[in-house]
N, C-alpha and C positions, 0 to 999 in steps of 0.2 A: 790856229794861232789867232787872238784877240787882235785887231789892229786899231780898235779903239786903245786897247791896254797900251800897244806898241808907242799911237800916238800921244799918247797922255806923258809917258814915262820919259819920253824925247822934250815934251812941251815943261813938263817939270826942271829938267835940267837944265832947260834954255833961258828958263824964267829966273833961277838962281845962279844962272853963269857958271854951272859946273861944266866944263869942257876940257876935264883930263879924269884918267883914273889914278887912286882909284873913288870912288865916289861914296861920303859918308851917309847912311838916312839915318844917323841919328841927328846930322847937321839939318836934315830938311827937315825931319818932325821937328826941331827945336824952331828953325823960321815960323811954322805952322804954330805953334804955340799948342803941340801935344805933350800932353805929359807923360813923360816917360816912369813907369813904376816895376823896375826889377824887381825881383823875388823869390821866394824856395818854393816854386810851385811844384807841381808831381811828374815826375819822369815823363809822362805821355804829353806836357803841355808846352807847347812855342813859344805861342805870344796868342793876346787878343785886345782888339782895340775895341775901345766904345763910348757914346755919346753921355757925356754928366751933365744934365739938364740945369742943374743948380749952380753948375760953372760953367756954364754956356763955352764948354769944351773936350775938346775927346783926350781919352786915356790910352796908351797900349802898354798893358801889360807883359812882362817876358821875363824870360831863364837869363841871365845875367852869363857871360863869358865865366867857365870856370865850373860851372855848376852842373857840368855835365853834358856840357853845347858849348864848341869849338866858334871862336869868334865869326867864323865864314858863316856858320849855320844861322850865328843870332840876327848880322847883318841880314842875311838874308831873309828872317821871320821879320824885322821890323820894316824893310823893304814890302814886304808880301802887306803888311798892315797897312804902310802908306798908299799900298792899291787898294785897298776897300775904304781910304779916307778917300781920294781922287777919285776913282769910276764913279759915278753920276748916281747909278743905280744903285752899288753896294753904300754908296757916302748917303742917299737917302732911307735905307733900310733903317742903317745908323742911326736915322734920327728918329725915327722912329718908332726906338726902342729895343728894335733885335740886335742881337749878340750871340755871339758864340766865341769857340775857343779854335782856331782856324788849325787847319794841315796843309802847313807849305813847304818846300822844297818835291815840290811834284808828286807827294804820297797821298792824295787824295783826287778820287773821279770827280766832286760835284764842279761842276762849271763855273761859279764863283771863283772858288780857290782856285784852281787852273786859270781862269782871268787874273786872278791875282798875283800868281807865281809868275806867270809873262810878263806883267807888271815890272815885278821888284827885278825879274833874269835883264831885261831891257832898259830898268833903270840904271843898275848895279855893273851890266855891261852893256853898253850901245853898240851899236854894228860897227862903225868903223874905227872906236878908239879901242874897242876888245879885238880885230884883227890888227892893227896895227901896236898894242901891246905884245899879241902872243908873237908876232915877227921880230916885236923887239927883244922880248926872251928867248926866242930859241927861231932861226932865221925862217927854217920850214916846217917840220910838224912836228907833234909834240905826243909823248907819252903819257898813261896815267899817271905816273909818277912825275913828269914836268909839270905837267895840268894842277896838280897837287901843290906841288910848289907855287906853281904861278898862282892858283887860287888863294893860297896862304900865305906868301910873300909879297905879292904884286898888286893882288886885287880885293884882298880880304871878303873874299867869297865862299861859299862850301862846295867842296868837289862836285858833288851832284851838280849844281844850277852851271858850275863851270864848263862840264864835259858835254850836258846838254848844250850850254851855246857854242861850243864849238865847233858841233857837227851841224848847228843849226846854221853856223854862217859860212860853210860851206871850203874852209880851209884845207881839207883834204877829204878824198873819198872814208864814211867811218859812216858807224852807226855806233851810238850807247846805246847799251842795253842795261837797264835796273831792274834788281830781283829781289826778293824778301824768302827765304827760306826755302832756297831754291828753285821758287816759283816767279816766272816775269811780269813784270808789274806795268811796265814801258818800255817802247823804244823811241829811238827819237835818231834817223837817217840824215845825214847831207843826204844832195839832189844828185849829186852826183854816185851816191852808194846808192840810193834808187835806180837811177839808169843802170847799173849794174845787176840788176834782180835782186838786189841786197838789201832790199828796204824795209822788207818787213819780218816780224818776229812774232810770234803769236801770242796775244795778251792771256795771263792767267795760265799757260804751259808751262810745263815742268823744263828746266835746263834743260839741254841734249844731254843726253848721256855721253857722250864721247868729247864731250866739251872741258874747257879748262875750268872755266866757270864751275862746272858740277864739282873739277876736283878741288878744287877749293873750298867747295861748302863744306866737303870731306874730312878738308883738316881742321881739326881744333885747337885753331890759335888766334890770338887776340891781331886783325890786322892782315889777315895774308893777303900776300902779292903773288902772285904768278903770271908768267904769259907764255906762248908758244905757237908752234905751227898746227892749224888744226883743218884738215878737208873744208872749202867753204860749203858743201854741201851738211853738215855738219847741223849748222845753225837755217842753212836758206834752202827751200825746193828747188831752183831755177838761177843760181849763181852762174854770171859768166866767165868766172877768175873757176882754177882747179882748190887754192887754198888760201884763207886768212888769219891774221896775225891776231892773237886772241889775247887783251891784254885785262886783268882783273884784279881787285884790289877788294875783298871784303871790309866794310867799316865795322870795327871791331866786333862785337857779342851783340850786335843791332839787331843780325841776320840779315841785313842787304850786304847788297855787294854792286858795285857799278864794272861792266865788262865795257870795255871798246873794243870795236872789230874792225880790221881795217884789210883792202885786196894786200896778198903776199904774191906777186908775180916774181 
């Protein structure tokens, strides 16, 4: 985890007095004086930002709510772009003429984008107004399908960057696990599913077979939810629970799917 990105994303919202959620970037690019330019770009594209030398100002580009990208997702691509105006590094690249067309919401390895996706997850949710939101929606923990909601009601965020911070700020014992066609992409542990042996998941591994997860890629429907009781040996070598509660939600004909796992004692 970036803790440059961490502090940046805090020193941002301190400097515009955003101290509730949920929290707009299209309000902060617009302070910044970035141009925003929606459009019918091609299915594989976010958003990208970049420096116009001749308007001594930067651009980011994006998929417009509606166009095939759920307002949670777009929030969260122009978040991810205001981490490469802000980081020091990538805001200097910027001027310099590089450009590309970014992969955020955690689907991409390079280190950039991953700084950046910490970024906009830290902007969009800060540590103790996204724990003290998700207490206000539901008192103790929450399911995919709350998370769902709370991302889309509460915090106009996309599931993914959502279920990621909430294992990340440690609200209950979980790990997300994100897959792409039945193969794991990430995972991402509370500390306390760690102390349990629960922490890791093997990158680039096929679902367990015996998992709910696999059954689900199984069916061919736009959307499936399932969860259930499954061995926690199942998914981990060395589990200290006998079984976990295996909750999964594929996003539609994407081919990802986001699982949370949580101890079943």
């Amino acid at each position: 985890m970036s803790t440059l990105a961490i502090d940046l994303s805090l020193e941002v919202l301190e400097t515009h007095e955003m101290t509730s959620l949920p929290v707009d970037p299209f309000a902060i690019a617009g302070i910044e004086r970035i141009e925003l330019a929606a459009g019918k770009y091609t299915d594989g594209f976010d958003a990208r930002i970049e420096f116009i030398p001749e308007a001594m100002r930067f651009a980011i580009y994006y998929r417009p709510p509606g166009s095939g990208r759920p307002r949670g997702r777009v929030n969260f691509s122009i978040a991810h772009e205001l981490g490469h105006f802000y980081l020091p590094h990538h805001r200097q690249q910027l001027l310099e003429g590089e450009m590309h067309n970014s992969t955020s919401n955690f689907r991409s390895l390079a280190e950039q984008e991953r700084e950046a996706d910490e970024f906009a997850a830290n902007l969009l949710m800060p540590r103790d107004l996204f724990i003290a939101e998700v207490r206000r929606f539901r008192q103790c923990v929450c399911t995919l399908n709350e998370l769902s909601q709370l991302a889309d009601k509460r915090l106009g965020t996309s599931l993914t960057s959502t279920v990621r911070r909430y294992c990340q700020c440690d609200i209950e014992p979980c790990i997300a696990v994100f897959s792409k066609n039945g193969v794991v992409q990430w995972a991402m542990p509370s500390a306390d599913m760690k102390a349990m042996g629960m922490g890791y998941v093997p990158f680039k591994a096929p679902v367990p077979r015996d998992s709910k997860t696999r059954e689900a890629f199984q069916i061919d429907e736009i959307g499936t939810a399932i969860d259930g009781r499954v061995q926690a040996t199942t998914w981990f070598e060395n589990p200290k629970v006998e079984c976990v509660w295996e909750d999964v939600i594929v996003l539609g004909r994407t081919g990802f799917a986001i699982t949370l796992l949580t101890p079943d004692e």
